[in-house]
N, C-alpha and C positions, 0 to 999 in steps of 0.2 A: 669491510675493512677488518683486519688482523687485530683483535684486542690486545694492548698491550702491555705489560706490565707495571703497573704504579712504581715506580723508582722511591727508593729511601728517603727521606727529607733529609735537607742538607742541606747548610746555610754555608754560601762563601766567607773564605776571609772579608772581603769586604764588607758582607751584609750582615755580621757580627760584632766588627766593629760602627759600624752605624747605631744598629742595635743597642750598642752600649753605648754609644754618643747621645740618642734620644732617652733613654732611660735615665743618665744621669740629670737630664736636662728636666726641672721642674714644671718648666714650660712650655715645652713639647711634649713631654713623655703624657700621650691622652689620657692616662686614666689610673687607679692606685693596681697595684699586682694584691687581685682578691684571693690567689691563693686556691681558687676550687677547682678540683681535680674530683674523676666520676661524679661529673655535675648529670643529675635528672631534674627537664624542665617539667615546669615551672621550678625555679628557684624560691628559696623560703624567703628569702628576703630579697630587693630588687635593689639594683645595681645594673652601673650605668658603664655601656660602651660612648667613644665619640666617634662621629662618621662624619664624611662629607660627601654630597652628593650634588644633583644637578635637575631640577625640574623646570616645568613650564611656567611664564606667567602667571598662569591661570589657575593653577595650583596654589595650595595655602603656602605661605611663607615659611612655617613650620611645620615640617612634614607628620611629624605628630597631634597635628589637626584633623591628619587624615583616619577617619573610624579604622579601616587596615591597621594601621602601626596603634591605635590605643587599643584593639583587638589582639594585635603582638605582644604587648608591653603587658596587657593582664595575662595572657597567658602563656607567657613566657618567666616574667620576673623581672625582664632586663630592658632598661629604659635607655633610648638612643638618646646622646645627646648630637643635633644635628648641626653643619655649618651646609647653609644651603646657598649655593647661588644657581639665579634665575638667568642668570646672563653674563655672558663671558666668559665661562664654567673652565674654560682650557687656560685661561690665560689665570684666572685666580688660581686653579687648584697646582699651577706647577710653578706659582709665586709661594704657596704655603711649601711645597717641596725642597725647593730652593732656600728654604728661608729655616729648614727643619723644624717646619711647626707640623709635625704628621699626627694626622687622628690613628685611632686603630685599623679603621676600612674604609674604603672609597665607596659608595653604591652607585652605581652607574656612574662611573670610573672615566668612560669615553677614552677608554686607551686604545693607541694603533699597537701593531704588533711592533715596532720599534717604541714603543713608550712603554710597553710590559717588560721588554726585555733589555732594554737603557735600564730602568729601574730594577730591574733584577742585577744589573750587573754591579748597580750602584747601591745595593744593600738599601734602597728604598721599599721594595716588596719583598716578602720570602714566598717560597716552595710550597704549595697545602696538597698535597698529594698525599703525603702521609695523613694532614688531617684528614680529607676525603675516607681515606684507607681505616683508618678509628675511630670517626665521628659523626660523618656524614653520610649513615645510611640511606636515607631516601633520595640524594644524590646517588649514593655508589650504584642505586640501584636502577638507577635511568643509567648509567653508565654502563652496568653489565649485561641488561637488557637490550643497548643501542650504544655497540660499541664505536660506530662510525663518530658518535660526539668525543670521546676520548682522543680520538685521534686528531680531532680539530681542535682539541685544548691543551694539547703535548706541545710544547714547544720543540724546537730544533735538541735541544741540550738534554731533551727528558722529561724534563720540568713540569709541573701545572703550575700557573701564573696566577690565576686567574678562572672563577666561574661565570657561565652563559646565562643567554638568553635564550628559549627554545620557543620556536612559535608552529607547528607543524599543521600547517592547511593545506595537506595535497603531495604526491611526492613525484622529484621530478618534471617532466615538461605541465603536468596537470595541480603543478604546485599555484597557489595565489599568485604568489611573486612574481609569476614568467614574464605578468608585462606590468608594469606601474603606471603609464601614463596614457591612461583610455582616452580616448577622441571621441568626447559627445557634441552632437549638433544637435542642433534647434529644430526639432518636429513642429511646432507651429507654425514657425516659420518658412521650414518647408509647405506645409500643408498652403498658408493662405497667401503663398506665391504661386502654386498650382506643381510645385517641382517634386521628381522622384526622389528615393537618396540616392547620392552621387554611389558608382562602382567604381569609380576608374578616376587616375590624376586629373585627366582633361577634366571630366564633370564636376569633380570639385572643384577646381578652380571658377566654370559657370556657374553655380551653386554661391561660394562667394562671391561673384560679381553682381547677382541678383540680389544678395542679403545687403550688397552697401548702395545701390542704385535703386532701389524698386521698394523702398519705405518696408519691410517685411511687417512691423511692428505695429505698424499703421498711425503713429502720431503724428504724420508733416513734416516729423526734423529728421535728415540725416546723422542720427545718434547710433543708428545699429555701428557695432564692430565684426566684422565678418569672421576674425580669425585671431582667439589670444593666446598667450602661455607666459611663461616664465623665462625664461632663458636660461638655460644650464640649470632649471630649478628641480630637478630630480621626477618627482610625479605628475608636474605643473610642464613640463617640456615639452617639445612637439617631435619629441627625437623617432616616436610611433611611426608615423607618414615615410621616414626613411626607409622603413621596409619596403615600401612602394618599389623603388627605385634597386632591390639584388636583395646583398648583404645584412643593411642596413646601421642601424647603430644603434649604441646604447650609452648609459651612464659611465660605465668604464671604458669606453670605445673598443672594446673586445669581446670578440665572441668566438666559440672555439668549434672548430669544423667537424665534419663526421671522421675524418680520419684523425683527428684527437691531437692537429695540429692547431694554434691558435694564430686569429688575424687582427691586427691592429686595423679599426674601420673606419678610424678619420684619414687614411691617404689611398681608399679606394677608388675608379672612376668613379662606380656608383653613386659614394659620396658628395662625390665633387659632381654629381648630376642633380643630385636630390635638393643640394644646394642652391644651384641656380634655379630649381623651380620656386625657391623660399624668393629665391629672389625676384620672380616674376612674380608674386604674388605681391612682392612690397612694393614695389615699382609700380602696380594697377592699385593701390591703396586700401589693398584686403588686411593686411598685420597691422596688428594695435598699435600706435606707433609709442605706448608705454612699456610693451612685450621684455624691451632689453633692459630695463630698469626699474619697473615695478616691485614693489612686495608682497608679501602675502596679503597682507591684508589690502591693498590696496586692488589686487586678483580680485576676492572675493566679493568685497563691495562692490565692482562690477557685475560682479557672476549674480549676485543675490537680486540686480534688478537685469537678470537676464538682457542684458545688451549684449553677450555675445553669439555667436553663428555658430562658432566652434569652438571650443577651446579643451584642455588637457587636464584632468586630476585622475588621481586612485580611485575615492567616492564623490562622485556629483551632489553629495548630499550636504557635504563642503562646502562647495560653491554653487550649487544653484536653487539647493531648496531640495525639498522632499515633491517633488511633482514629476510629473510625466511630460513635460517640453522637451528635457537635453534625453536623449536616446542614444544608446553607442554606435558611435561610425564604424560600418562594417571596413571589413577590409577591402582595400582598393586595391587595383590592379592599373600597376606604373607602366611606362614604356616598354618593359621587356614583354609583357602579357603574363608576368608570373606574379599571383599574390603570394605575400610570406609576413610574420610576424618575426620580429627579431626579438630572440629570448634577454632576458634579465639575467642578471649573475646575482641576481638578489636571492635570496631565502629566507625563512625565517632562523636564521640563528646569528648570535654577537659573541662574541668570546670574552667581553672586558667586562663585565656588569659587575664585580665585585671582587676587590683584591684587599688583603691583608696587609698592614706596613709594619716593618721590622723597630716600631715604636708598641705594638704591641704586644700587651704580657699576659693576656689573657685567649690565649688560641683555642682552646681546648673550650672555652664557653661560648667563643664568636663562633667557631666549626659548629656547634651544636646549635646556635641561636640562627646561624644562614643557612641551617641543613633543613628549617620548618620551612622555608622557600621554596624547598623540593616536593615538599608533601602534594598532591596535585590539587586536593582543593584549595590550597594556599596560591600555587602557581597560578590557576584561573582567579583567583579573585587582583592578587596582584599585576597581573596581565590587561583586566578589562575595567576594573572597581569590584565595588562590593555589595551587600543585600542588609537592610533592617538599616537605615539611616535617616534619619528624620529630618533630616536639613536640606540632602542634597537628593539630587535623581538619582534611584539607584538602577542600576546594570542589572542587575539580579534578584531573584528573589528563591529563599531555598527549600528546597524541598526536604522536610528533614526524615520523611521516611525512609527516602532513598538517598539520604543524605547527598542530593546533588544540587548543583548550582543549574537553574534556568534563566537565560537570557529574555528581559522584558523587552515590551515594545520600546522601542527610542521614541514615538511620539510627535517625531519628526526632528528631535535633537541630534545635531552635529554628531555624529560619533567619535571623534578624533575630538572633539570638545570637553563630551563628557568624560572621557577617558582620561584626559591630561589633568583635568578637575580632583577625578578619583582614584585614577591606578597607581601604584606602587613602584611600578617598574622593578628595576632588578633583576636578579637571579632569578631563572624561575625556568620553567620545563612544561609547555603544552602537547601531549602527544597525539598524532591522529585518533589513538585508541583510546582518549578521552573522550571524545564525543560519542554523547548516549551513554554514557557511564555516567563521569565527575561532571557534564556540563553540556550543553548544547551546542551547538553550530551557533555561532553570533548572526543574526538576519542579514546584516551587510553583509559576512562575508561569505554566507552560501549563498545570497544575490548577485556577487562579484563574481565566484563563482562559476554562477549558472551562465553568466552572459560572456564568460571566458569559453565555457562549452558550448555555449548555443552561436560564437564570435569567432572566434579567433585560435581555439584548440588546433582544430585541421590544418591553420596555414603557419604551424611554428613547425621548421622544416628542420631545425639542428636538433638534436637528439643530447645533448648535454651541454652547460654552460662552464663556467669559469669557478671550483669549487673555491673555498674556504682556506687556504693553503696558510701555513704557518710558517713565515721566512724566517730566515736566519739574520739575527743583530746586524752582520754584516749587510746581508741584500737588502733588510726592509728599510738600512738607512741609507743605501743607492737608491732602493724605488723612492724612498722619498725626496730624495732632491732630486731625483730626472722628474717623478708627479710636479713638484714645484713649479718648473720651468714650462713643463711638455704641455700639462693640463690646461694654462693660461692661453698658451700659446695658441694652443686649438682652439679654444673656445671663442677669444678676441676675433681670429683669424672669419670662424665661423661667422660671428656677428658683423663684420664689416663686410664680408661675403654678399650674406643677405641684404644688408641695408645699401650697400653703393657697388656691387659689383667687382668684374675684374678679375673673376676667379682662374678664367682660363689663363689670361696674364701671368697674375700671381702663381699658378699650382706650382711648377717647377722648381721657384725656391721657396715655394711652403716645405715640398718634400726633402728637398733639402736641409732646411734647415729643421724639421723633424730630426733626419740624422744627426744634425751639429747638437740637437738637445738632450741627445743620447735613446734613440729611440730602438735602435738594435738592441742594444745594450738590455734594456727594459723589456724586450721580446724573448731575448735570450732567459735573462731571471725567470720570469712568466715561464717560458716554456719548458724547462728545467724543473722550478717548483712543482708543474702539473704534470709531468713525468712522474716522479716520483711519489706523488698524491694516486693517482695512477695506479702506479708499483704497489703500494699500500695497501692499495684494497680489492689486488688482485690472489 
């Protein structure tokens, strides 16, 4: 991609007078105007930002519990004052907006590109290009080093809105991402049936019919569940097996072809083949009949007493335990005789992880205070947890010769557990050329890895996915009210597909009525945006 030029800062009329709307206002305006200018941190005296952000459960309530931010706040000067919600995060933080009670910065923000640039239009966030440009070295320098990020954080208008998330494991079809929702089966169960692993759609389906008939488990009860997931649940989905059957599908039901035109893959035949094999499987009583309705936690307590045959996550270490029962299902080979993996439009990167609101007065200290988030051993600790804590498990432990961060054994702890317990989230920037320098390869994920290479590399047949594209105010608030309607629709459609049939019936005015929900429309944008993405970075 063509580096671009950082644009001027430049607050609209609008987000000027807001600006002063929040300022006069004692009870919005977060925090006093301290006034320092060529601030070097540590500060001599500490002073307080207010932020609001969005963690897990299972995170402290006070994210300044967390050793990271007391690790910040000493060596910084500058103590966050936090408003954290655990839940509902979208719906609270755009009642505080509405309401103009704005802190200084959002931290994991969870903005879509129409909510950065609604609010940019509406003088609720400003411009940090120019801070980037003055104060945020260690950003600018992932910037000019990897200018393709720059480009993903340009808005339509010029602008930077908004700092990322960078998570870089792999680039390309050999990136982590390419598939999210691995198919592990039950090798015990295999084994003390006498059965191979299934190759092919047919076999797996006898494969399931032995796991719910023939006691696998060997207690007496017909408790085994042959076949679970999630429904629509992202890594938890069975959208995998589509591949079976051509195209296949994915979370954004798009995937873009080798001639760099893209296909909507919920009104493919193929789809509508793969379909009704979901649906022969429910009809002989292989699918969990919890699959359309479950939650996570109620997945996993299944998973952790291994009742199921097969089921879908990112790491089985999630849901099944740290053992050697769930194995990965290789790839199968559908009706046509062609195996393929249908790639991911995932990657590791987010564009919203932390924005500035035009209520604050201290820019030049917050650019300086989120620019130690770019530093890379900052980025790794913030990304995974942190090392020397006496309370919790920690993630690492440092090497201070080499002044670098090494990954401990997990022990057999959840990794997605300990992480939401301890990491930071945020802004922050993992680069491939971090590993074996600032930090190690994390074990899950050059396991995840290895079994992408030793699985499923060879059979991903499209050569690029669906980039990161940055719509315009206008488009991203059409795609989002066609998403609204189109995404529902699909998915309902899907689900009663499977459970009661009817599909060949129904197709004709599913596809139709796709077009009534504006699905051209939505191919058009899409493929216009990735034109020009394209253009870019040719």
């Amino acid at each position: 991609m063509k580096n671009k030029k950082i644009a001027p800062f430049i607050l609209s009329t609008t987000a000027i007078t807001l600006l002063a709307a929040c300022s006069g206002n004692g009870d919005s305006a977060s925090s006093p105007d301290y006034e320092l200018t060529d601030i070097t941190l540590p500060l001599e005296e500490t002073v307080t930002l207010k932020m609001t952000t969005s963690s897990s459960p299972l995170a402290p309530a006070d994210p300044n519990e967390k050793l990271i931010f007391q690790r910040l706040e000493e060596e910084s000067g500058v103590h966050i004052d936090w408003k954290n919600y655990s839940s509902d995060y979208v719906e609270k933080r755009n009642l505080d907006i509405s309401s103009g009670d704005l802190p200084d910065a959002m931290w994991n923000a969870g903005a879509s590109d129409y909510d950065l640039l609604s609010w940019a239009e509406d003088g609720v966030i400003i411009p940090i290009e120019d801070l980037i440009e003055k104060h945020m070295p260690n950003f600018k320098k992932v910037l000019d080093e990897n200018p393709e990020y720059l480009g993903m954080i340009t808005a339509p208008d010029g602008h930077i809105y908004s700092l990322p998330w960078i998570e870089e494991l792999g680039q390309g079809k050999e990136s982590i991402h390419t598939v999210n929702d691995i198919p592990w089966i039950n090798v015990d169960w295999l084994d003390a049936l006498g059965l191979e692993m299934p190759q092919t759609t047919d076999e797996l389906m006898t494969v399931l019919e032995a796991f719910k008939t023939q006691d696998p488990n060997g207690n007496g009860e017909a408790d085994e569940i042959p076949i679970s997931f999630i429904f629509d649940g992202g890594n938890e989905d069975m959208k995998f097996l589509y591949g079976a059957f051509g195209i296949g599908d994915n979370d954004d039901h798009l995937v873009v072809n080798d001639d760099h035109t893209i296909d909507f893959t919920a009104d493919n035949e193929e789809y509508k083949e793969a379909t009704k094999y979901f649906n022969e499987l429910y009809n002989k009583g292989l699918i969990d009949t919890e699959a359309f309705e479950h939650d996570w936690n109620a997945y996993i307590a299944k998973g952790k007493e291994q009742r199921y045959g097969l089921y879908f996550t990112w790491d089985k270490m999630n849901v099944s335990g740290d053992n050697e029962s769930y194995q990965p299902l290789p790839v199968l080979e559908g009706p046509t005789g062609i195996k393929h993996v249908t790639r991911t439009n995932g990657f590791g990167f987010s564009r919203d992880r932390f924005v500035i609101t035009s209520a604050n007065k201290n820019l030049e200290l917050t650019a300086k205070w989120v620019d130690q988030m770019y530093e890379p051993i900052q980025s790794v600790q913030n990304n995974w947890g942190t090392y020397g804590d006496e309370e919790l498990q920690n993630i690492f432990e440092l090497d201070e010769e080499n002044q670098m961060l090494k990954h401990l054994p997990l022990d057999g702890t959840a990794p997605g557990e300990l992480r939401q317990k301890t990491e930071a989230g945020g802004p922050l920037a993992i680069l491939d050329e971090y590993y074996g320098t600032v930090t190690t390869m994390p074990d899950d994920a050059q396991w995840r890895l290895d079994i992408f290479y030793d699985n499923y590399l060879e059979f991903v047949n499209n050569e690029n996915n669906y980039p990161r594209v940055f719509l315009s105010l206008e488009d991203a608030d059409r795609i989002a009210q066609i998403d609204a309607d189109l995404f529902p629709f699909v998915n309902r459609k899907r689900a009663e597909w499977i459970t009661n049939g009817k599909i060949d019936e129904e197709w004709d005015s599913y596809v139709e009525e796709l077009e009534r929900l504006g699905l051209s429309e939505w191919m058009t944008i899409k493929q216009e945006a990735y034109n020009q993405n394209q253009a870019a970075n040719e």
